[in-house]
mmCIF file as gemmi writes it, N, C-alpha and C atoms, coordinates in Angstrom:
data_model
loop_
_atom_site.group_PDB
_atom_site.id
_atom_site.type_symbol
_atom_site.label_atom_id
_atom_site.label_alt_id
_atom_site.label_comp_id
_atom_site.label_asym_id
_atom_site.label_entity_id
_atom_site.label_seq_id
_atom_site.pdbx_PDB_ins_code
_atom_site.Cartn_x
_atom_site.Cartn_y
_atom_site.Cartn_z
_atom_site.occupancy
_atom_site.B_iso_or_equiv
_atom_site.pdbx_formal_charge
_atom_site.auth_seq_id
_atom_site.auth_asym_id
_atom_site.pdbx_PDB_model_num
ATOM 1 N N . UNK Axp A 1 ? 31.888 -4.272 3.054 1 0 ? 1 A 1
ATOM 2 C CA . UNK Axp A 1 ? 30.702 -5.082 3.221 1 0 ? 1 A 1
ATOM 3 C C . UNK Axp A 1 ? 29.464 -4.187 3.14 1 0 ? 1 A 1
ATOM 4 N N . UNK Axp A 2 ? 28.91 -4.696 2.259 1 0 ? 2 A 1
ATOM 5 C CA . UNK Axp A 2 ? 26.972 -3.959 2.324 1 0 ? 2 A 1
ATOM 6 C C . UNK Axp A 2 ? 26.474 -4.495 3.138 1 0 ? 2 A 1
ATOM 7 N N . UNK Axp A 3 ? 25.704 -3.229 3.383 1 0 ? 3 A 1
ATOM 8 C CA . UNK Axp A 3 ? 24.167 -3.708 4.653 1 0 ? 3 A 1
ATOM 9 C C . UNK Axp A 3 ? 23.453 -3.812 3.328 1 0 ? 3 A 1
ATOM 10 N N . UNK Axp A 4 ? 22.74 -4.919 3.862 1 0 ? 4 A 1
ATOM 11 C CA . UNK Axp A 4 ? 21.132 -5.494 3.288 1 0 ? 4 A 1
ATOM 12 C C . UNK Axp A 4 ? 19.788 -4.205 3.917 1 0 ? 4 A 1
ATOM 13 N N . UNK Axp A 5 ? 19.744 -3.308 3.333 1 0 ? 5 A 1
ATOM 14 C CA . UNK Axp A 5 ? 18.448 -2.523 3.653 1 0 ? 5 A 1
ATOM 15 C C . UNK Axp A 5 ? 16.819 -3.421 3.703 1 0 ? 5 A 1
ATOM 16 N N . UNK Axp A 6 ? 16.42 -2.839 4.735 1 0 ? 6 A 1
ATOM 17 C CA . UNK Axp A 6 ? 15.106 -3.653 4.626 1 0 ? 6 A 1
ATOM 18 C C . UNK Axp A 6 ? 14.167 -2.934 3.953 1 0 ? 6 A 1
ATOM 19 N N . UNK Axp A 7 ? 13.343 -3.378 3.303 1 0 ? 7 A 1
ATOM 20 C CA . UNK Axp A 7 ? 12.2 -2.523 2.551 1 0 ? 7 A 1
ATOM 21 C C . UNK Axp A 7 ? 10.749 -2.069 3.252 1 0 ? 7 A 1
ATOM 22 N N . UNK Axp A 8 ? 10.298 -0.948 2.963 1 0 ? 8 A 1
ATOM 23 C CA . UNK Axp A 8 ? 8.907 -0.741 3.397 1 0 ? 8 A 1
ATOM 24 C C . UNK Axp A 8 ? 8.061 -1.296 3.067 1 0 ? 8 A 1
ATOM 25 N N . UNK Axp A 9 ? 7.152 -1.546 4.357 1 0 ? 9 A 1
ATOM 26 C CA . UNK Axp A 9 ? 6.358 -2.852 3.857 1 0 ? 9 A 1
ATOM 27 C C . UNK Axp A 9 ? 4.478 -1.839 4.586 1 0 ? 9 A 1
ATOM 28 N N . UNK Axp A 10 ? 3.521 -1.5 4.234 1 0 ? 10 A 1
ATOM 29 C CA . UNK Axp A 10 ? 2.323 -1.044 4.67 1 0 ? 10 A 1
ATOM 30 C C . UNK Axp A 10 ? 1.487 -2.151 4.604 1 0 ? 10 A 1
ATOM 31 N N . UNK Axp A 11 ? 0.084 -1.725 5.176 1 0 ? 11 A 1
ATOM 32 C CA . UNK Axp A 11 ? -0.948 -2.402 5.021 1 0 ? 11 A 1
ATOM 33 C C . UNK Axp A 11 ? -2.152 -1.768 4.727 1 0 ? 11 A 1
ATOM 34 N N . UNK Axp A 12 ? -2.594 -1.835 3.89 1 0 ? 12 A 1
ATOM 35 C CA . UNK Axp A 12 ? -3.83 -0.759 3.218 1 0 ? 12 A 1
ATOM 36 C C . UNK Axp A 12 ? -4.998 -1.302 2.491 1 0 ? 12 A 1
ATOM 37 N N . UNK Axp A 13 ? -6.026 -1.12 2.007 1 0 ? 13 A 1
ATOM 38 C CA . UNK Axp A 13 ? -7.19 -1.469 1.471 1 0 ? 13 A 1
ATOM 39 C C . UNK Axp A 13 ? -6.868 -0.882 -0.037 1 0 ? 13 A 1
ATOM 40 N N . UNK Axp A 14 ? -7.557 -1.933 -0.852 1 0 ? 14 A 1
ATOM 41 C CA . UNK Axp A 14 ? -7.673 -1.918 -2.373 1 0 ? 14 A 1
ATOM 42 C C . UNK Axp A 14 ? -8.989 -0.898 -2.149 1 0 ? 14 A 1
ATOM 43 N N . UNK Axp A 15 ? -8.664 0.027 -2.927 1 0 ? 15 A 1
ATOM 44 C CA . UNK Axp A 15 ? -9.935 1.09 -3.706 1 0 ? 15 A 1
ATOM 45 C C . UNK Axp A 15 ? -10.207 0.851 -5.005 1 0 ? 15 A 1
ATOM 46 N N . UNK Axp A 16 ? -9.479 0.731 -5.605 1 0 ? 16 A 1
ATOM 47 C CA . UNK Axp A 16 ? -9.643 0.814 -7.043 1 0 ? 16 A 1
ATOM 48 C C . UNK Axp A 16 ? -8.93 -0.557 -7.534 1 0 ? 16 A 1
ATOM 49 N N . UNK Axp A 17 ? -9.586 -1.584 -8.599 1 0 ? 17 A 1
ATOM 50 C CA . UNK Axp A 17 ? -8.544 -2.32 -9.607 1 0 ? 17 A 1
ATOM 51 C C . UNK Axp A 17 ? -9.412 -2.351 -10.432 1 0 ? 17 A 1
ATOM 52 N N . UNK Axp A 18 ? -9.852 -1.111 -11.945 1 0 ? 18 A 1
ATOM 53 C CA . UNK Axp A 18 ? -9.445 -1.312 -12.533 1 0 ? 18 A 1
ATOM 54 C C . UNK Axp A 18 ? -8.79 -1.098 -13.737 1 0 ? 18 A 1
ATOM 55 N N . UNK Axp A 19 ? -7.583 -1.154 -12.867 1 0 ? 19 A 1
ATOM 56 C CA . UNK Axp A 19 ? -6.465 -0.997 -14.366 1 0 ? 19 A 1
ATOM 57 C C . UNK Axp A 19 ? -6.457 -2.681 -14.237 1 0 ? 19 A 1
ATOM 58 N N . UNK Axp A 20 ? -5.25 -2.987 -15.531 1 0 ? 20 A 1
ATOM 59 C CA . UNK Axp A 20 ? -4.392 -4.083 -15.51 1 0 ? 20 A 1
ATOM 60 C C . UNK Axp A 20 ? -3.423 -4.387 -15.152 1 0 ? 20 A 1
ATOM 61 N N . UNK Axp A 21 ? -3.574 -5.282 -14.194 1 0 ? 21 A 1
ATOM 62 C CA . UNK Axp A 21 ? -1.931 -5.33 -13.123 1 0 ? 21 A 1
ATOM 63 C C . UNK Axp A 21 ? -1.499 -4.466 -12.41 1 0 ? 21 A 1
ATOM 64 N N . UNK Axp A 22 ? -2.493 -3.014 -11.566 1 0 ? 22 A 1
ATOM 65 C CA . UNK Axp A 22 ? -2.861 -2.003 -10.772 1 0 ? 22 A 1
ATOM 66 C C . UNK Axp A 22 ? -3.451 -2.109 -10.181 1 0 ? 22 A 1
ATOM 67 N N . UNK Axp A 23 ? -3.097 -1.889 -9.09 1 0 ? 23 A 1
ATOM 68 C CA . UNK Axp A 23 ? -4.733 -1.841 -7.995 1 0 ? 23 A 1
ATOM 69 C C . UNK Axp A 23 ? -3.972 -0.225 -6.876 1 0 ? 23 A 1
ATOM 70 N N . UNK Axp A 24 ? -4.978 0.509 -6.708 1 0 ? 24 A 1
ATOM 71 C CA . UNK Axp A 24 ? -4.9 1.565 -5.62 1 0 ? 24 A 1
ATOM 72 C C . UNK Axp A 24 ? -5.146 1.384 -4.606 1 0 ? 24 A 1
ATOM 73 N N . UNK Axp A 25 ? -4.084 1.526 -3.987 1 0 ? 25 A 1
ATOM 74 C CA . UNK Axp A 25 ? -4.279 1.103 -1.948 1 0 ? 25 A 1
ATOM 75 C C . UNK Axp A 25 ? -4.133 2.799 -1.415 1 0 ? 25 A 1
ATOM 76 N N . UNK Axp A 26 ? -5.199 2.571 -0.236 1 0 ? 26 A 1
ATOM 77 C CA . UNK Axp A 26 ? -5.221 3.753 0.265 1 0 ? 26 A 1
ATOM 78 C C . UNK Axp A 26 ? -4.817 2.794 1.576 1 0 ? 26 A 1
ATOM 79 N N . UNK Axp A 27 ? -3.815 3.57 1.931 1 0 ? 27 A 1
ATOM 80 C CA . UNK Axp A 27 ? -2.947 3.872 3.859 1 0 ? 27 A 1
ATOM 81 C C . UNK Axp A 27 ? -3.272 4.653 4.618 1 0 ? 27 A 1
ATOM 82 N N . UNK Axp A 28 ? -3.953 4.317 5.948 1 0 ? 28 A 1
ATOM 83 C CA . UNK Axp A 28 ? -4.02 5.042 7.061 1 0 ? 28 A 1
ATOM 84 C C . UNK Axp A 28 ? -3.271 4.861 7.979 1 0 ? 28 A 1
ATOM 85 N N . UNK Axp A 29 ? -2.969 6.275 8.201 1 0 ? 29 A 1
ATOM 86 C CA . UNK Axp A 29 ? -1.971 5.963 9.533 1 0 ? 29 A 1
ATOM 87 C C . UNK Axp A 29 ? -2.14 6.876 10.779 1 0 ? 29 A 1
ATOM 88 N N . UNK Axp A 30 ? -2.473 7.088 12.045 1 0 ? 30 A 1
ATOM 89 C CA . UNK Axp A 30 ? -2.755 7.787 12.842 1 0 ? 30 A 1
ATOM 90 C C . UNK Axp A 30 ? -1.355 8.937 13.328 1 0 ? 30 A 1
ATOM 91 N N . UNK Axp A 31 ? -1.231 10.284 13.318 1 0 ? 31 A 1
ATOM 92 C CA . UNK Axp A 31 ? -0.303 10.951 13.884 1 0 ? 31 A 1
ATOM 93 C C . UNK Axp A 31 ? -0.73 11.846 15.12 1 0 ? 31 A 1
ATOM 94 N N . UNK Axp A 32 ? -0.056 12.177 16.297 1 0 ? 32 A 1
ATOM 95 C CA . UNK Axp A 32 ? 0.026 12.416 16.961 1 0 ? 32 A 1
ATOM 96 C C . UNK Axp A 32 ? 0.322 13.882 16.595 1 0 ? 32 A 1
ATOM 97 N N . UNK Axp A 33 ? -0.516 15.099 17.382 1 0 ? 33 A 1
ATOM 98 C CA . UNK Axp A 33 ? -0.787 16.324 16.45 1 0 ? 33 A 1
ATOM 99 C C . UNK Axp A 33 ? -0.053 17.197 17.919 1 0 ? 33 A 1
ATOM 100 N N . UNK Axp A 34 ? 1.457 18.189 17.841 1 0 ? 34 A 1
ATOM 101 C CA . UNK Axp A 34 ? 2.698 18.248 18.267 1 0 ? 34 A 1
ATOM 102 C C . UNK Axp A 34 ? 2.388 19.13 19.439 1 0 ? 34 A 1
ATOM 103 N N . UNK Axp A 35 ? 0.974 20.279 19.075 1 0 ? 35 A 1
ATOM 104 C CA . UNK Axp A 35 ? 0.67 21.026 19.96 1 0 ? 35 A 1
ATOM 105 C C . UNK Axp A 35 ? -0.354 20.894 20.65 1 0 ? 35 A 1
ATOM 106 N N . UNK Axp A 36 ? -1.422 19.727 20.113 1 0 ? 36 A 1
ATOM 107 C CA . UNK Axp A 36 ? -2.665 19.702 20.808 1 0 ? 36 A 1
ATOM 108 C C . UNK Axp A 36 ? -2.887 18.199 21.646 1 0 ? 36 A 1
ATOM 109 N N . UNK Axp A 37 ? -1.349 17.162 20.988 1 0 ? 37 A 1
ATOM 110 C CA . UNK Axp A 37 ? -1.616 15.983 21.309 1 0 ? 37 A 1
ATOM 111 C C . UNK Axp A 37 ? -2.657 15.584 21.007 1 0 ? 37 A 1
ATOM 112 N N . UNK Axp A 38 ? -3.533 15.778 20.192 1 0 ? 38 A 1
ATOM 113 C CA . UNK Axp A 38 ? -4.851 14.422 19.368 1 0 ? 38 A 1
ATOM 114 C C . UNK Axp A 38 ? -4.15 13.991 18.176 1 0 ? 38 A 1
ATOM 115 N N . UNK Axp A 39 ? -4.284 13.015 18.254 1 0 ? 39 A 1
ATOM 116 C CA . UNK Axp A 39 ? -3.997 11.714 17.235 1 0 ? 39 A 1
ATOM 117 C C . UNK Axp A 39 ? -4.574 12.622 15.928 1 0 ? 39 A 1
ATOM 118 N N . UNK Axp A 40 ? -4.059 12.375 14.779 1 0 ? 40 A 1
ATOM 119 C CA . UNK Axp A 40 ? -4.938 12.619 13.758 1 0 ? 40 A 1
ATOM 120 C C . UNK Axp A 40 ? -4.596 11.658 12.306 1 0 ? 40 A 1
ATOM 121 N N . UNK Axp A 41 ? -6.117 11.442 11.692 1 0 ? 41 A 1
ATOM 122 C CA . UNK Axp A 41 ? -5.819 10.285 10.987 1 0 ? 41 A 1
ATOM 123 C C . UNK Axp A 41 ? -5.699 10.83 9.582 1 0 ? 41 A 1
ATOM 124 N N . UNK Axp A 42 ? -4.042 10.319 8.9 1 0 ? 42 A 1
ATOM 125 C CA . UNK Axp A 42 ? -3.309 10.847 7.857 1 0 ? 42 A 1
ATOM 126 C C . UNK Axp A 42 ? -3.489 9.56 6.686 1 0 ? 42 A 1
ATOM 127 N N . UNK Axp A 43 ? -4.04 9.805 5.349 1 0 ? 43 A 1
ATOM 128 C CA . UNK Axp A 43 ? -4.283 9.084 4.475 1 0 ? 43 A 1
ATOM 129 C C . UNK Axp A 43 ? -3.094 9.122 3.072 1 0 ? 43 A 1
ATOM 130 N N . UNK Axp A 44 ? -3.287 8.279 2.507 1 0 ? 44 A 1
ATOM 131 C CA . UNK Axp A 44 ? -1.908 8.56 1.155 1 0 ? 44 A 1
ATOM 132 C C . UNK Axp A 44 ? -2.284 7.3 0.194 1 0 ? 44 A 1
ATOM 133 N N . UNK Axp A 45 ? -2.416 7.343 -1.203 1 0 ? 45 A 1
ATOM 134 C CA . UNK Axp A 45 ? -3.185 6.557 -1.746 1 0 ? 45 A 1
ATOM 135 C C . UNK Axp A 45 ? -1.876 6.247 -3.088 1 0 ? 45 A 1
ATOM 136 N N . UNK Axp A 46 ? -1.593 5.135 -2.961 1 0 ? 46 A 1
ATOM 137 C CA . UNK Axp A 46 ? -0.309 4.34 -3.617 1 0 ? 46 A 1
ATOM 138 C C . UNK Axp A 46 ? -0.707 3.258 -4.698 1 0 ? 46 A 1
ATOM 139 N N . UNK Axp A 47 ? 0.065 3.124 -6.012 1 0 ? 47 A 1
ATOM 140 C CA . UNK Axp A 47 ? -0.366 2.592 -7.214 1 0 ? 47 A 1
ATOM 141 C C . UNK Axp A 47 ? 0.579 1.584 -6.441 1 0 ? 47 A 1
ATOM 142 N N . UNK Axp A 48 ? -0.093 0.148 -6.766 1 0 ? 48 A 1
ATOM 143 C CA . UNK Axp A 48 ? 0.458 -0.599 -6.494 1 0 ? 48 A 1
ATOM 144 C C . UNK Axp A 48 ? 0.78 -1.828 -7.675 1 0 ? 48 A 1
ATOM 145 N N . UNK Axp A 49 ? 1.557 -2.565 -7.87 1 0 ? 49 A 1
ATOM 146 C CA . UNK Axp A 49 ? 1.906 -3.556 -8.9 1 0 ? 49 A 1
ATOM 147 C C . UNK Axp A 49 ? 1.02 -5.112 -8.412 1 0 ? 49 A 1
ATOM 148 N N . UNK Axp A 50 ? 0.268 -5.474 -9.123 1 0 ? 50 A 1
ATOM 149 C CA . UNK Axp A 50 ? -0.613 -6.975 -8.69 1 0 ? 50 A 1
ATOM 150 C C . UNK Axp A 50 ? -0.884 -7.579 -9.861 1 0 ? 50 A 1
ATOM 151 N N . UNK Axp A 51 ? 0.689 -8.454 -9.649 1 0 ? 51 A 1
ATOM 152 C CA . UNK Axp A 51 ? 0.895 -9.375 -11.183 1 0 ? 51 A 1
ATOM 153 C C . UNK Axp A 51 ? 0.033 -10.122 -11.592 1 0 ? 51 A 1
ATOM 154 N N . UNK Axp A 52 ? -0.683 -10.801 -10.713 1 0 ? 52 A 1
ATOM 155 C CA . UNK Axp A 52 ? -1.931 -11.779 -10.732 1 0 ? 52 A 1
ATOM 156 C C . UNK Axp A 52 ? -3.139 -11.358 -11.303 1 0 ? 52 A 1
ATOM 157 N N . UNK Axp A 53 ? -3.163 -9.929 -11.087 1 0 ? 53 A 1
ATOM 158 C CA . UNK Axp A 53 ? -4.66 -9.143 -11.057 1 0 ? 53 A 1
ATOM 159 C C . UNK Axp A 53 ? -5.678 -9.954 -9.564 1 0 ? 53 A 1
ATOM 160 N N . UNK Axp A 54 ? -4.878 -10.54 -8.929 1 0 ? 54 A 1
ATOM 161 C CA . UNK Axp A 54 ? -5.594 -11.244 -7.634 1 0 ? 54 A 1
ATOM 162 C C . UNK Axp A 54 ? -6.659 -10.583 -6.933 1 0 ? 54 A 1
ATOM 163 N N . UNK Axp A 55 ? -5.873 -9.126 -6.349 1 0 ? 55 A 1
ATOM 164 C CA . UNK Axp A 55 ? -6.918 -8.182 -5.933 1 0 ? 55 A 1
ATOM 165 C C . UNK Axp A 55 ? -7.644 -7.638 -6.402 1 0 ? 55 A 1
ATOM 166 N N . UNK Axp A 56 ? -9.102 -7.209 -5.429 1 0 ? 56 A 1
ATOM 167 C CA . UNK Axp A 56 ? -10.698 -7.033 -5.657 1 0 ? 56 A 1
ATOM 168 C C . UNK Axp A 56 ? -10.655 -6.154 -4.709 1 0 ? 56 A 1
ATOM 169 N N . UNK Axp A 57 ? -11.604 -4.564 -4.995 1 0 ? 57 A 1
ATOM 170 C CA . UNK Axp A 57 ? -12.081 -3.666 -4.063 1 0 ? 57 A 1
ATOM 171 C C . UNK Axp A 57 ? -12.029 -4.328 -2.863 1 0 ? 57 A 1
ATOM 172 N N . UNK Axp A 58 ? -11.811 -3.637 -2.046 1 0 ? 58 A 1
ATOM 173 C CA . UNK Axp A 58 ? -12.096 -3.738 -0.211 1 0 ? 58 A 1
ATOM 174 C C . UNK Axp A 58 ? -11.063 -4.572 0.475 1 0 ? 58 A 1
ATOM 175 N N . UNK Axp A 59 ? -10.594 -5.581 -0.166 1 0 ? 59 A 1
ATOM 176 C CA . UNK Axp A 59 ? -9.677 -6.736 0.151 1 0 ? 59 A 1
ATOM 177 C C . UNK Axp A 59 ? -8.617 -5.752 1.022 1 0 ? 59 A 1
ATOM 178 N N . UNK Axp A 60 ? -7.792 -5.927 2.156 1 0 ? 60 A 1
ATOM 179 C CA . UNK Axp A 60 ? -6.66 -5.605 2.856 1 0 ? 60 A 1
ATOM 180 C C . UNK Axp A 60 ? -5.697 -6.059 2.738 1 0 ? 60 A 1
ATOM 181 N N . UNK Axp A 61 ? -4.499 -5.547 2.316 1 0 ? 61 A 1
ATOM 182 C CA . UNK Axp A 61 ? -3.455 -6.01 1.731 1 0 ? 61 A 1
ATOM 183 C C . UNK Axp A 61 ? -2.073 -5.774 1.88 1 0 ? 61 A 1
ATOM 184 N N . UNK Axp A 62 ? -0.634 -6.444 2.222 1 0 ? 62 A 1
ATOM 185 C CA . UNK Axp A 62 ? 0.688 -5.907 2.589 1 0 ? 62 A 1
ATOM 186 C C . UNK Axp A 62 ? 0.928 -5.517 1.058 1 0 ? 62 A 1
ATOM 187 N N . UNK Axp A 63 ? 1.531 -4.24 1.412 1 0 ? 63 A 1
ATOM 188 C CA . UNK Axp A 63 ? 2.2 -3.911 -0.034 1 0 ? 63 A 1
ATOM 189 C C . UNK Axp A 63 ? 3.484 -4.21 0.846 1 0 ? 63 A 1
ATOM 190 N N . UNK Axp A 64 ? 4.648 -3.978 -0.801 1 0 ? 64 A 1
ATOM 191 C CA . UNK Axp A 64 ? 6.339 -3.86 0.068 1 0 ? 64 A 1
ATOM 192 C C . UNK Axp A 64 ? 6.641 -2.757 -0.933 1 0 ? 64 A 1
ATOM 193 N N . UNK Axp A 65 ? 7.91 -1.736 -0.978 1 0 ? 65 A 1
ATOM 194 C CA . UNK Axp A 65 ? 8.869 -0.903 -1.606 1 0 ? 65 A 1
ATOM 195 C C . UNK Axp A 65 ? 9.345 -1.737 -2.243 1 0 ? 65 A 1
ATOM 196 N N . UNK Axp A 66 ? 9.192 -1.43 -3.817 1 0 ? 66 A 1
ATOM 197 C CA . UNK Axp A 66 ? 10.201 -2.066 -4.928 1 0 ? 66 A 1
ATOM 198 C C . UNK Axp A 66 ? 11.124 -0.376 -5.751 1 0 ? 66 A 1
ATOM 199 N N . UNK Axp A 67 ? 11.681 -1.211 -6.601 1 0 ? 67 A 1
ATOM 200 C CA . UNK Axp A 67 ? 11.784 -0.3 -7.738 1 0 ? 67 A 1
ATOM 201 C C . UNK Axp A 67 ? 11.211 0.572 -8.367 1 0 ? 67 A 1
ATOM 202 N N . UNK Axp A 68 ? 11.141 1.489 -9.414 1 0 ? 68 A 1
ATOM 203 C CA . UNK Axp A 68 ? 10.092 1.58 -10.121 1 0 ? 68 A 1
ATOM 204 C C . UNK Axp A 68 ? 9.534 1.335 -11.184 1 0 ? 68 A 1
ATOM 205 N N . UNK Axp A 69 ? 8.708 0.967 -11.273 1 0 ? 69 A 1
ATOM 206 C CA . UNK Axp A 69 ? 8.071 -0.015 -12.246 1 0 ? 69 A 1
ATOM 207 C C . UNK Axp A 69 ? 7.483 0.552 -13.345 1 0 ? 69 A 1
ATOM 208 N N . UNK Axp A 70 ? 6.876 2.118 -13.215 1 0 ? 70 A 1
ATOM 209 C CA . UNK Axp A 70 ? 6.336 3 -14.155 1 0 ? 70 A 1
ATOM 210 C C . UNK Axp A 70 ? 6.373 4.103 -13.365 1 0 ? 70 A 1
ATOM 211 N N . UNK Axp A 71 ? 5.359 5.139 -13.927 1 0 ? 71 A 1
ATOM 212 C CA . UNK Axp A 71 ? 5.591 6.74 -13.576 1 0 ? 71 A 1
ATOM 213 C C . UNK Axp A 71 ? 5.423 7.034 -11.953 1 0 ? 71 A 1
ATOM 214 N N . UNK Axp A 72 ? 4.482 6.142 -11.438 1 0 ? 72 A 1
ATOM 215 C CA . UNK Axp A 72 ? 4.23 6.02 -10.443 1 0 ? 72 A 1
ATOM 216 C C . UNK Axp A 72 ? 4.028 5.106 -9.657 1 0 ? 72 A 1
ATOM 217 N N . UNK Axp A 73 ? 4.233 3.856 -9.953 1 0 ? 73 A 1
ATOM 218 C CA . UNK Axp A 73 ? 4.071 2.649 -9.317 1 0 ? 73 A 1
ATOM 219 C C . UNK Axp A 73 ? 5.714 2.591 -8.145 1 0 ? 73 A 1
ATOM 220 N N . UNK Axp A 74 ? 5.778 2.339 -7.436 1 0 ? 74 A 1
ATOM 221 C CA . UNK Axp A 74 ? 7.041 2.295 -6.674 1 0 ? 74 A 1
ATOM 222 C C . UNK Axp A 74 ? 6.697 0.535 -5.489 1 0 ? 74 A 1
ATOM 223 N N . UNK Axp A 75 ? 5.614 0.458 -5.384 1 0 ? 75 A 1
ATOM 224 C CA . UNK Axp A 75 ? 4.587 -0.589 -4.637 1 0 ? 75 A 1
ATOM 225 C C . UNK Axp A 75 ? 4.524 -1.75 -5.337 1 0 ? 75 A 1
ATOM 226 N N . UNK Axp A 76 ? 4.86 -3.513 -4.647 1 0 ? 76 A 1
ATOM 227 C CA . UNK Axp A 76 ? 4.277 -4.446 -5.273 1 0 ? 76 A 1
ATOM 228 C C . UNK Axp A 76 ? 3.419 -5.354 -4.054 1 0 ? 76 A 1
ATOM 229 N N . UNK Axp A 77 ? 2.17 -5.647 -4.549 1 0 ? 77 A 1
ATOM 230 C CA . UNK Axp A 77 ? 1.539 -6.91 -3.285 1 0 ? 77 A 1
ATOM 231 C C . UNK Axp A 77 ? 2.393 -7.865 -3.196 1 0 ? 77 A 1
ATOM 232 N N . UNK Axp A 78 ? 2.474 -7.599 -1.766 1 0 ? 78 A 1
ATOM 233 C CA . UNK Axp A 78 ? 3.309 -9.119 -1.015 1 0 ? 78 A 1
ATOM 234 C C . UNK Axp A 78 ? 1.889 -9.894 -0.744 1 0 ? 78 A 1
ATOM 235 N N . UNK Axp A 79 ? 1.142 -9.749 -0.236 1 0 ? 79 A 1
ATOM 236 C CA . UNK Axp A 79 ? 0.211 -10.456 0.072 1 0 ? 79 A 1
ATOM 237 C C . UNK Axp A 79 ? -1.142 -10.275 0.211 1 0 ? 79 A 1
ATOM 238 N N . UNK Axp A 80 ? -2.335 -10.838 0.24 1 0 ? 80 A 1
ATOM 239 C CA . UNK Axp A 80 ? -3.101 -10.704 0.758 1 0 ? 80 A 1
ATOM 240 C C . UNK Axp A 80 ? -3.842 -10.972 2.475 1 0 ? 80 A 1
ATOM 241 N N . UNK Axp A 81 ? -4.536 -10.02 2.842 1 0 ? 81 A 1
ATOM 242 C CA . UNK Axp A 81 ? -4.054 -10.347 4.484 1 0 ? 81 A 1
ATOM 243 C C . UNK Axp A 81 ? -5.779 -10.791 4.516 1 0 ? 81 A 1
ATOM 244 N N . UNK Axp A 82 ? -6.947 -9.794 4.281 1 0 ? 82 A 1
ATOM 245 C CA . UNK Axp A 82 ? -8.152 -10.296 4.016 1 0 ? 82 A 1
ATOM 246 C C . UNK Axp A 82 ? -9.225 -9.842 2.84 1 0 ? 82 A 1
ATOM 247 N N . UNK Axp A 83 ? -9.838 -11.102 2.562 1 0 ? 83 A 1
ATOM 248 C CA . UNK Axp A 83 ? -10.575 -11.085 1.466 1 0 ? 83 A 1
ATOM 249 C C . UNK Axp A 83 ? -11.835 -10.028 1.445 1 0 ? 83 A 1
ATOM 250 N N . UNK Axp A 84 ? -12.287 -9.027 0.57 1 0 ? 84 A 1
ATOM 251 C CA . UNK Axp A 84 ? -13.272 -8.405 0.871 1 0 ? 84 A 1
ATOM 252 C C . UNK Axp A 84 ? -14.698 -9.242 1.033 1 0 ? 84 A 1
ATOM 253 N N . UNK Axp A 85 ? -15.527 -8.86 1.566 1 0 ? 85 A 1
ATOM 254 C CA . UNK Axp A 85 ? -16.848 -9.974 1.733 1 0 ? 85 A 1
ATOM 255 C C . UNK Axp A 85 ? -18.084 -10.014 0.805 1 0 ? 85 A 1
C-alpha cells in the first residue's frame, strides 16, 4: 500500500508577472537564529506556474509543489488569498 504524500503548499506575494503563464513569488519566513535566539527574516523567490495569467504584482497568494514544469518552475497557484489594491 502507498502513502498519499502531501504536497508543499507556501504563501507569498507576486513580484513580478511579466512573463506568460509566470509570475515570481517571493516567501518569507522567520528563523530562529541557534546562538543568539533572534528570529531572523529568511527570503526565497520561486517561479511559479499561473495558467490563467490571473495574477497581478502585490496580490498574496497559496502556491502548492507540483512537478516540473520547466527549468525552474517546480510551483503552481492554488489560489488567490488577496487582491493587490
Amino acid at each position: 500500500m502507498k502513502k498519499k504524500l502531501l504536497k508543499r503548499q507556501l504563501i507569498g506575494t507576486v513580484v513580478s508577472d511579466k512573463m506568460d503563464k509566470t509570475v515570481i513569488v517571493l516567501v518569507e519566513r522567520l528563523v530562529k537564529h541557534r546562538f543568539y535566539k533572534k528570529y531572523i527574516r529568511r527570503r526565497a523567490k520561486f517561479a511559479v506556474h499561473d495558467e490563467n495569467n490571473a495574477c497581478r504584482a502585490g496580490d498574496k497568494i497559496l502556491i502548492i509543489q507540483s512537478r516540473p514544469l520547466s527549468k525552474t518552475k517546480r510551483w503552481r497557484v492554488s489560489k488567490v488569498v488577496q487582491k493587490a489594491v
